[in-house]
KOLTORBA-142413 format. One line per 4 residues: number of its first residue (from 1); for each residue x, y, z of N, C-alpha, C, CB. Coordinates in Angstrom, 3 decimals. Atoms other than C-alpha are relative to their C-alpha. Last residue first. Glycine has a CB too. Layout:
BEGIN
NUM = X/Y/Z/X/Y/Z/X/Y/Z/X/Y/Z  ...
//
This chain:
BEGIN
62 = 0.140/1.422/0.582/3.889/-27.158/1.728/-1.752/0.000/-0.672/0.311/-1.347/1.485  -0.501/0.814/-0.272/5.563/-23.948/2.691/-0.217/-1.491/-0.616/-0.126/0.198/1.025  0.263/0.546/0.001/3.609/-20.906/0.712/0.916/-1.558/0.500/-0.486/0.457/-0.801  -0.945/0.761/0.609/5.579/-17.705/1.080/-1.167/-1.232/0.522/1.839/0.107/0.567
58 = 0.737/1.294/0.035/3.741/-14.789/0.950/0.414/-0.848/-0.111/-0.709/-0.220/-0.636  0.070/0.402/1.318/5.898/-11.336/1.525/-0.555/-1.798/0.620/1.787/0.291/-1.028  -0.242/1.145/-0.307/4.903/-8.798/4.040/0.028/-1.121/-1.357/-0.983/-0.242/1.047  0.284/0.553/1.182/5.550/-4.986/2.797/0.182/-1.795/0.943/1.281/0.625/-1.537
54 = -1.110/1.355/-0.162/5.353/-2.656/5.702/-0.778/-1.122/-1.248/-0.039/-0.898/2.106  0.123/1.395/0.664/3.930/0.697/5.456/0.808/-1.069/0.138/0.019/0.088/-1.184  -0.535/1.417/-0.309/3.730/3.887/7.658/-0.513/-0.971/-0.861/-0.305/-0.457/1.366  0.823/1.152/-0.729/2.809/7.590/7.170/1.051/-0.997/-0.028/-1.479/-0.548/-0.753
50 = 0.137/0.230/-1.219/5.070/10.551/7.047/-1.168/-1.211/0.606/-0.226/1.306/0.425  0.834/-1.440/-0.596/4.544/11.785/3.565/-0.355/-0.086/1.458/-1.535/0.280/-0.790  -0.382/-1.196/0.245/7.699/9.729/2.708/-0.632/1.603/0.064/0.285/-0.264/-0.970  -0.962/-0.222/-1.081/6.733/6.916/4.231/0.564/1.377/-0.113/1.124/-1.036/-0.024
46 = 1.138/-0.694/-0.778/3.532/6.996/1.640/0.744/0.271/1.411/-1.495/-1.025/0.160  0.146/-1.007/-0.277/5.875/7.179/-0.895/-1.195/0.238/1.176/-0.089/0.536/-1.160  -0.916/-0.775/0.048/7.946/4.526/-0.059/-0.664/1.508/-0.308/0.975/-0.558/-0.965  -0.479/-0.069/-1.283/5.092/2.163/-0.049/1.497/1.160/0.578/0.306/-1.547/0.152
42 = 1.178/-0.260/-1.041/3.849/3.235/-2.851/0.346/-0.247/1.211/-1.188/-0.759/-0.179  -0.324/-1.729/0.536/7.584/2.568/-4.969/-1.939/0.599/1.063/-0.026/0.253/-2.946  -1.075/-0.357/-0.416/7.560/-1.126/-3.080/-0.165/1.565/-0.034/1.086/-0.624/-0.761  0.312/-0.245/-1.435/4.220/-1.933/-3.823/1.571/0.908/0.754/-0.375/-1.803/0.798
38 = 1.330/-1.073/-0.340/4.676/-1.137/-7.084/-0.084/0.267/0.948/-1.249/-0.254/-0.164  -0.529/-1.126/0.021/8.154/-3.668/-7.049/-1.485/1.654/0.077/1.032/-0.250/-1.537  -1.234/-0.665/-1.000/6.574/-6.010/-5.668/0.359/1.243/-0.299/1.347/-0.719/-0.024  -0.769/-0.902/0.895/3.649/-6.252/-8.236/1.140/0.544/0.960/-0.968/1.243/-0.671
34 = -1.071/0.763/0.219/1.792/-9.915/-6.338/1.288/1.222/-1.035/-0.704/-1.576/-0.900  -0.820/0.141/0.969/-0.439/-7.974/-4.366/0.852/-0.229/-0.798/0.069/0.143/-0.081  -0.701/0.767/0.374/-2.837/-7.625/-1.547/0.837/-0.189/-1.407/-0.643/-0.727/0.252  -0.170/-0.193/1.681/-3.572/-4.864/0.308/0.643/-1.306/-0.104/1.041/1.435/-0.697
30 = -0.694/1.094/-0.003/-4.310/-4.215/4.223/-0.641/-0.705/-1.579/-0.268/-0.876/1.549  -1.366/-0.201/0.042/-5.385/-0.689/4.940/0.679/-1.196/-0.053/0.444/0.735/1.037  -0.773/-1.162/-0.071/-8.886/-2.257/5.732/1.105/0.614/0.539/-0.499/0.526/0.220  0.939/-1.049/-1.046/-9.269/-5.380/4.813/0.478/1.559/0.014/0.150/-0.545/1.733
26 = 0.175/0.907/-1.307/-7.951/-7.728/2.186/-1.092/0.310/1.330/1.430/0.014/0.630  -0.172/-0.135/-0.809/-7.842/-5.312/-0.784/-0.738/-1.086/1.334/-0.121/1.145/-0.210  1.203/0.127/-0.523/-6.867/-6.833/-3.539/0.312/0.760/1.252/-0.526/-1.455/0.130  -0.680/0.389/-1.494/-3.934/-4.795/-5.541/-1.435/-0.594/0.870/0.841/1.695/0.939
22 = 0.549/0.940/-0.328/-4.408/-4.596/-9.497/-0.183/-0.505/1.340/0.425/-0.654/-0.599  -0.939/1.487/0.124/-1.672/-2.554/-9.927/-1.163/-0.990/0.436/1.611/-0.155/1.245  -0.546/-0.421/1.790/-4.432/0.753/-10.864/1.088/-1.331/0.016/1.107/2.097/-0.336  0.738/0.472/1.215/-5.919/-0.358/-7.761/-0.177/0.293/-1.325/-0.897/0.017/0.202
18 = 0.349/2.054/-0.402/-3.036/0.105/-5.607/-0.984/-0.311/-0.290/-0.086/-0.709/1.500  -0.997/0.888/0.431/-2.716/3.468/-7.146/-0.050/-1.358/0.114/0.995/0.283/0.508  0.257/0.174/1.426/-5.953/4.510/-6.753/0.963/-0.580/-0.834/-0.269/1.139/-0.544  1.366/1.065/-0.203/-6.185/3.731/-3.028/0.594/0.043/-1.712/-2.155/0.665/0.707
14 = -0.555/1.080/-0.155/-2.729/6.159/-3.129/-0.481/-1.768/-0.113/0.343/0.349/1.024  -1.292/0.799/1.268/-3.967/8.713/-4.463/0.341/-1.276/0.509/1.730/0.871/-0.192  0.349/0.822/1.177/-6.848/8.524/-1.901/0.526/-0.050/-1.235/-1.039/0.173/-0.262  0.828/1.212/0.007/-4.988/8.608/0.801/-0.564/-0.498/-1.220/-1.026/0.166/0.815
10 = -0.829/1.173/-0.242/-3.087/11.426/-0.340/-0.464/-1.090/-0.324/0.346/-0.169/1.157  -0.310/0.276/1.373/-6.269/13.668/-0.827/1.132/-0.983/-0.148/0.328/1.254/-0.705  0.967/1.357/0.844/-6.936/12.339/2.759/0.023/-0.016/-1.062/-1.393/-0.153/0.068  -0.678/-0.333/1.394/-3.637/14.150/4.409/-1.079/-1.135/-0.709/2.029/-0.354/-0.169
6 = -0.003/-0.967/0.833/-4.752/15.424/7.106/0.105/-0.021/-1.135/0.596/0.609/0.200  1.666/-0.241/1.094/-5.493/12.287/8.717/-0.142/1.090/-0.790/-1.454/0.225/0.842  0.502/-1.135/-0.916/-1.608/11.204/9.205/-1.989/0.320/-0.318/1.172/1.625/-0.529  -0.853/-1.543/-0.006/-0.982/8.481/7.236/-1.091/0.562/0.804/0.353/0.977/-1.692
2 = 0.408/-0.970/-1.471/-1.233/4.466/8.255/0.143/1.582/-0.663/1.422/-0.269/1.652  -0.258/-1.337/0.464/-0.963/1.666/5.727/-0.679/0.959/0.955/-0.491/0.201/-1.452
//
């Protein structure tokens, strides 16, 4: 997760969101979470205030 720096009230809506879905955080700007669709609607709005997200999904092979 990337936004501009101007926008830190943002930011931290957005922290609060992804720990209002329960979301670990991994490191910094890197979230973990099994609420697709949450992530989905956060991730969309943070594209929408001109930052960047990408949703990677976990797939366990063997």
């Amino acid at each position: 997760m990337t936004l501009p720096r101007e926008k830190h009230a943002l930011e931290k809506k957005i922290n609060r969101e992804l720990r209002k879905i329960d979301a670990e955080m991994l490191q910094f700007s890197l979230w973990k979470s099994e609420k697709l669709d949450e992530l989905l609607r956060i991730a969309l709005t943070i594209r929408n205030f001109g930052g960047s997200a990408r949703i990677l999904e976990e797939k366990f092979i063997f």
